[in-house]
KETOR-488965 format. One record per residue (C-alpha): residue in three letters; x, y, z. Coordinates in nm, 3 decimals, padded with zeros to 5 digits, always signed. Example, Ala and Ser with C-alpha at 12.3 -4.5 7.8 and 13.67 -1.06 7.14 Angstrom:
2
SITE   res        c1        c2        c3
SITE   ALA   +01.230   -00.450   +00.780
SITE   SER   +01.367   -00.106   +00.714
end
This chain:
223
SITE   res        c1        c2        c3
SITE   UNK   -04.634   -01.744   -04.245
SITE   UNK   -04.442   -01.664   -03.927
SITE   UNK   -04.418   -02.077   -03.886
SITE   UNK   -04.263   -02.101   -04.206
SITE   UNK   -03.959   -01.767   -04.148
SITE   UNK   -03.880   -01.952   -03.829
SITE   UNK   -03.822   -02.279   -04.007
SITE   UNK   -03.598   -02.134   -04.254
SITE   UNK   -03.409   -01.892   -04.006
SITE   UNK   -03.341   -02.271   -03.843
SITE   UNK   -03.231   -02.467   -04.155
SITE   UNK   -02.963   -02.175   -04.221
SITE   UNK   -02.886   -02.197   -03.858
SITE   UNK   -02.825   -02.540   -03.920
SITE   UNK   -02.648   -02.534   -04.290
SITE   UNK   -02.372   -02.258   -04.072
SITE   UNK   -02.351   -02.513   -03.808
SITE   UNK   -02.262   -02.750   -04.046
SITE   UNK   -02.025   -02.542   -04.228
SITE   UNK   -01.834   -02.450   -03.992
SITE   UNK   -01.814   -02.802   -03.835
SITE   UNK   -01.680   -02.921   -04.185
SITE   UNK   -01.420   -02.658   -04.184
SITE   UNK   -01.248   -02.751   -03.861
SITE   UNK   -01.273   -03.090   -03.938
SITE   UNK   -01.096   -03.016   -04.293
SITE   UNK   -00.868   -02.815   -04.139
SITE   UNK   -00.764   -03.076   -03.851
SITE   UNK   -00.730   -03.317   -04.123
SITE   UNK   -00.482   -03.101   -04.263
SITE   UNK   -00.303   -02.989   -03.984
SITE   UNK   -00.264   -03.341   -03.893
SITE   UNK   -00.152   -03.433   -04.238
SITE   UNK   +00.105   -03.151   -04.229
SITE   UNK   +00.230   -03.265   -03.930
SITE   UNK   +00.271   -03.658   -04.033
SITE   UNK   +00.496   -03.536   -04.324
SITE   UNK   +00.693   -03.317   -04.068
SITE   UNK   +00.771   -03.594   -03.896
SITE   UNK   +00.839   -03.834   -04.108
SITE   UNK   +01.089   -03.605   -04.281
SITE   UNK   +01.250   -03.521   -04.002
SITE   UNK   +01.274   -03.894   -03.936
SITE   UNK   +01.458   -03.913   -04.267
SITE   UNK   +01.705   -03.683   -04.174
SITE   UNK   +01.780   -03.782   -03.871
SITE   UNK   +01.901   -04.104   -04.017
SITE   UNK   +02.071   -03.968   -04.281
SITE   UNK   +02.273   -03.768   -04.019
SITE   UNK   +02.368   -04.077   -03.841
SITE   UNK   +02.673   -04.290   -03.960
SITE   UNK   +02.569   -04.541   -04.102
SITE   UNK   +02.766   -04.901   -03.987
SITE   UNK   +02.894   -05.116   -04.280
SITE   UNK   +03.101   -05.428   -04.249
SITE   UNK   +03.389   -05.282   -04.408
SITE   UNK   +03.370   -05.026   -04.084
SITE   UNK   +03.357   -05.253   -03.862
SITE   UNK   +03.601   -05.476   -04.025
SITE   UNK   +03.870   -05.230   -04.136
SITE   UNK   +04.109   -05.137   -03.830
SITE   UNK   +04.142   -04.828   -03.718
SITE   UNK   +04.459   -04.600   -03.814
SITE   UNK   +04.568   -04.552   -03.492
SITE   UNK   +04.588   -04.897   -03.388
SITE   UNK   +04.764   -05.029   -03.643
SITE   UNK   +05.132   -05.167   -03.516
SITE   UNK   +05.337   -04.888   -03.775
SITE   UNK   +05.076   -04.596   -03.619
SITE   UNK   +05.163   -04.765   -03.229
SITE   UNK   +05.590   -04.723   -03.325
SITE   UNK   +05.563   -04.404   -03.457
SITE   UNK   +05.393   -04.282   -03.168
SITE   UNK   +05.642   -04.450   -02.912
SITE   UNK   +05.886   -04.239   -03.140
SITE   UNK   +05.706   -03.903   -03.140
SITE   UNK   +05.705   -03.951   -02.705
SITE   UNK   +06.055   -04.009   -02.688
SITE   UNK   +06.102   -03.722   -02.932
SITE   UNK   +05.884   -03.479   -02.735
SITE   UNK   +06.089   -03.558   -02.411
SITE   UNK   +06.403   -03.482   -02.577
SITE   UNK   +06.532   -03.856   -02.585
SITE   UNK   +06.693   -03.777   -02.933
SITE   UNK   +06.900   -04.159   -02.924
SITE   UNK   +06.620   -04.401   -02.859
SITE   UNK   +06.375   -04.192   -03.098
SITE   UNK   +06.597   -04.229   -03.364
SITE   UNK   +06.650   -04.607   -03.259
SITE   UNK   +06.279   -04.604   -03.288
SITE   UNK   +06.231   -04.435   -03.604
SITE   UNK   +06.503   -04.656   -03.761
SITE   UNK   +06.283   -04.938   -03.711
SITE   UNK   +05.997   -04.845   -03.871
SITE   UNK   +06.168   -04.786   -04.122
SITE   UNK   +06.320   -05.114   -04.147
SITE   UNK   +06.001   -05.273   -04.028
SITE   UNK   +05.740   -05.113   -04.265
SITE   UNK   +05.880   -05.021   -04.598
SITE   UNK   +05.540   -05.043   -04.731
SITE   UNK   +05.381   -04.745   -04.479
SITE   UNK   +05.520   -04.486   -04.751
SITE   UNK   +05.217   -04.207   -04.579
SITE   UNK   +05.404   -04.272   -04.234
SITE   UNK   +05.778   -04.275   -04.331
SITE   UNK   +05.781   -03.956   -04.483
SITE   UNK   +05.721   -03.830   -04.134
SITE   UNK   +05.972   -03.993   -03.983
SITE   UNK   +06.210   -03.955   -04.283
SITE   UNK   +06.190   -03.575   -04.157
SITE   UNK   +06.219   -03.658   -03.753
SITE   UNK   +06.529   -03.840   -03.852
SITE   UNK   +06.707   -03.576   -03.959
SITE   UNK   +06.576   -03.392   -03.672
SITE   UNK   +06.715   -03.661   -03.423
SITE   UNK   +07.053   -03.672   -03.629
SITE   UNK   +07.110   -03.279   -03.581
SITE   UNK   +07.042   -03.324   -03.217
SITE   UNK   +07.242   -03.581   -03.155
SITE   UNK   +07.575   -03.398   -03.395
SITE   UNK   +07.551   -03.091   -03.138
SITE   UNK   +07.513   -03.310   -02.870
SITE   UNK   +07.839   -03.500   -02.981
SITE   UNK   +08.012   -03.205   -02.982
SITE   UNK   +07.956   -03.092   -02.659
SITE   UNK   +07.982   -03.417   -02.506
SITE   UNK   +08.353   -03.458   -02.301
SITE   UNK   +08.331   -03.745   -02.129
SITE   UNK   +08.493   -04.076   -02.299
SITE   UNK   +08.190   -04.308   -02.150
SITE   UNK   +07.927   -04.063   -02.331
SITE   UNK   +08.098   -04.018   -02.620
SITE   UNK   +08.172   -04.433   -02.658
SITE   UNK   +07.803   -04.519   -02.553
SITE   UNK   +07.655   -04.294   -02.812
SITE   UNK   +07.954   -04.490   -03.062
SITE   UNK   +07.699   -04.786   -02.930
SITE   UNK   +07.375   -04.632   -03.040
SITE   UNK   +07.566   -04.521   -03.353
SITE   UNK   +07.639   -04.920   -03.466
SITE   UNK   +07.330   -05.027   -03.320
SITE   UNK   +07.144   -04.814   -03.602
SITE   UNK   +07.362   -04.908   -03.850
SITE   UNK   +07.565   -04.605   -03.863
SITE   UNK   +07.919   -04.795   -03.876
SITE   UNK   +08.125   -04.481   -03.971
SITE   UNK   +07.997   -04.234   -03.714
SITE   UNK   +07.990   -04.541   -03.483
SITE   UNK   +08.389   -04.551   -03.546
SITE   UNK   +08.406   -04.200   -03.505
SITE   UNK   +08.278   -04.219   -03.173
SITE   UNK   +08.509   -04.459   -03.090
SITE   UNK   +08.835   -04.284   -03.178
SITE   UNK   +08.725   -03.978   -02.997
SITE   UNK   +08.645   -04.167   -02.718
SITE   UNK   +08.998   -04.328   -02.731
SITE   UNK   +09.134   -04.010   -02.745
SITE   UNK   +08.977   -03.905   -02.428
SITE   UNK   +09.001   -04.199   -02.198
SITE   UNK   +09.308   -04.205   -01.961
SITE   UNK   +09.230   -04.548   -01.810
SITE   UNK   +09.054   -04.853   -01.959
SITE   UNK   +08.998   -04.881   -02.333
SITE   UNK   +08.980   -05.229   -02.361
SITE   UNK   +08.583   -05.191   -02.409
SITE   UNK   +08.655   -04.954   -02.701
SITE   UNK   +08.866   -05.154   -02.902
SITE   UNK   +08.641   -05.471   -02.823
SITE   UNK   +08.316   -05.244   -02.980
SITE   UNK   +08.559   -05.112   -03.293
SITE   UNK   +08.655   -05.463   -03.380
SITE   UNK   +08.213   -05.530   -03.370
SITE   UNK   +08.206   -05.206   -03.583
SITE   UNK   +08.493   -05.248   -03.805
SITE   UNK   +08.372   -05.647   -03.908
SITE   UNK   +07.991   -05.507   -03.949
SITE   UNK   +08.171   -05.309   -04.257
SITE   UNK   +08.332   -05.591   -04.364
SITE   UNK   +08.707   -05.512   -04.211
SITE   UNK   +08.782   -05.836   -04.077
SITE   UNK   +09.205   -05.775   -04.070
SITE   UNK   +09.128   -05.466   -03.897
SITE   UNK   +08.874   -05.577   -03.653
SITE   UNK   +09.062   -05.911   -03.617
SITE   UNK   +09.374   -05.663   -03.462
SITE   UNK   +09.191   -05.459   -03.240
SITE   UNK   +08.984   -05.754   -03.092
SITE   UNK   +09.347   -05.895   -03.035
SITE   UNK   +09.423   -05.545   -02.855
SITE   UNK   +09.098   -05.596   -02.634
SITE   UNK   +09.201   -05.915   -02.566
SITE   UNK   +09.552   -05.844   -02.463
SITE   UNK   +09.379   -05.520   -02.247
SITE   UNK   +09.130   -05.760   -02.054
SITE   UNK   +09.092   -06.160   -02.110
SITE   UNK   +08.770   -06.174   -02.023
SITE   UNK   +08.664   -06.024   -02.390
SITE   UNK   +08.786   -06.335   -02.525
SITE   UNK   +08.513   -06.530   -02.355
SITE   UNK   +08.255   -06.235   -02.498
SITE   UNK   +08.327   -06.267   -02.839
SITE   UNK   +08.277   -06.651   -02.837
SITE   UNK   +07.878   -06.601   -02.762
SITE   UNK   +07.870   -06.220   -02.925
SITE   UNK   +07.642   -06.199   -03.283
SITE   UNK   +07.917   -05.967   -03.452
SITE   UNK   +08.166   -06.169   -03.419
SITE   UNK   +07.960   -06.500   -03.636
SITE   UNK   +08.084   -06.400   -03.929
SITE   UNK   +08.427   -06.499   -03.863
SITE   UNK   +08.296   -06.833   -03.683
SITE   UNK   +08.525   -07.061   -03.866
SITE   UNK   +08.819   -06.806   -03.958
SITE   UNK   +09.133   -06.958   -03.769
SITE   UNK   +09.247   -06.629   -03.675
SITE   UNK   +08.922   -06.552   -03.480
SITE   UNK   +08.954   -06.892   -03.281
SITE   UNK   +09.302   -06.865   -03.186
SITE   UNK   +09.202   -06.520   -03.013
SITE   UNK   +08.888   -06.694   -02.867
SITE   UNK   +08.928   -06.994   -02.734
SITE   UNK   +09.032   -07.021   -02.383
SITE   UNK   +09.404   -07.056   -02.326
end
């Protein structure tokens, strides 16, 4: 009889044994499991965090190098430092240069009323006949013939010596607006002032217009 206890104490010994090695082997399988499908979601998000590359991203340009972004940030510079005449120059070309940016030329719609309300004040505090005719200059070169002639007159008005120059620029100014009796007369006046304008107006753009007007060549052509 004792033979037989001992050999049952050992087959439950055994049956425990095997118990409990079945339950870490279960429960490695699961941790293992677990951690597979951890990792493989984690995977999955990790992707889905990262941007994925399409050819329509790597074809599209970016905003800021397109040529309209490029201008308006010239402008914006020139704006920040206070150069109120050449941002406006620059603003009035991309205007002129991309009517289809209508995003963009809002913006500079509003910095060109900024630049013009800088540049009024600064007219009126300007005294000298040179600043006041070269900002006559930036006024025509923008397309801004009546303030251009504005300039012009004031400028006459404050000059004590040459003025030749500013009659030469009204006469530009004047046949720009379509003036040409006007601007024929004070090109004469330049002229008259200084001969050498008659040799400028033969190879100046402005003055094209009136290319086969008799008038204009009598003035021109070299005496």
């Amino acid at each position: 009889m004792p033979t037989k206890k001992k050999s049952m104490t050992k087959v439950k010994s055994v049956k425990k044994s095997v118990k409990k090695s079945v339950k870490k082997s279960v429960k490695k399988s699961v941790k293992k499991s677990v951690k597979k499908k951890a990792a493989k979601k984690a995977a999955k998000t990790k992707r889905a965090q990262q941007p994925t590359i399409t050819s329509l991203s790597i074809d599209t340009p970016k905003r800021e190098v397109l040529p309209v972004h490029k201008a308006y940030e010239i402008a914006l510079k020139l704006l920040n430092k206070k150069a109120y005449a050449k941002a406006n120059d620059r603003l009035a070309k991309i205007v002129t240069t991309f009517p289809e940016e209508t995003e963009v030329l809002a913006r500079v719609h509003t910095f060109l009323k900024v630049c013009e309300k800088q540049l009024e004040s600064r007219d009126e505090k300007m005294s000298s006949p040179e600043d006041v005719f070269n900002q006559g200059v930036f006024f025509h070169n923008s397309g801004q013939y009546e303030r251009a002639l504005e300039n012009y007159e004031r400028a006459l008005k404050l000059s004590k010596d040459t003025q030749d120059h500013i009659y030469y620029a009204m006469a530009a100014t004047e046949l720009s607006m379509g003036d040409a009796n006007t601007a024929l007369t004070h090109l004469e006046q330049a002229i008259q002032m200084n001969h050498e304008n008659r040799y400028f107006a033969q190879n100046d753009p402005d003055f094209q217009l009136l290319a086969s007007d008799s008038k204009l060549q009598e003035l021109i052509q070299p005496e």
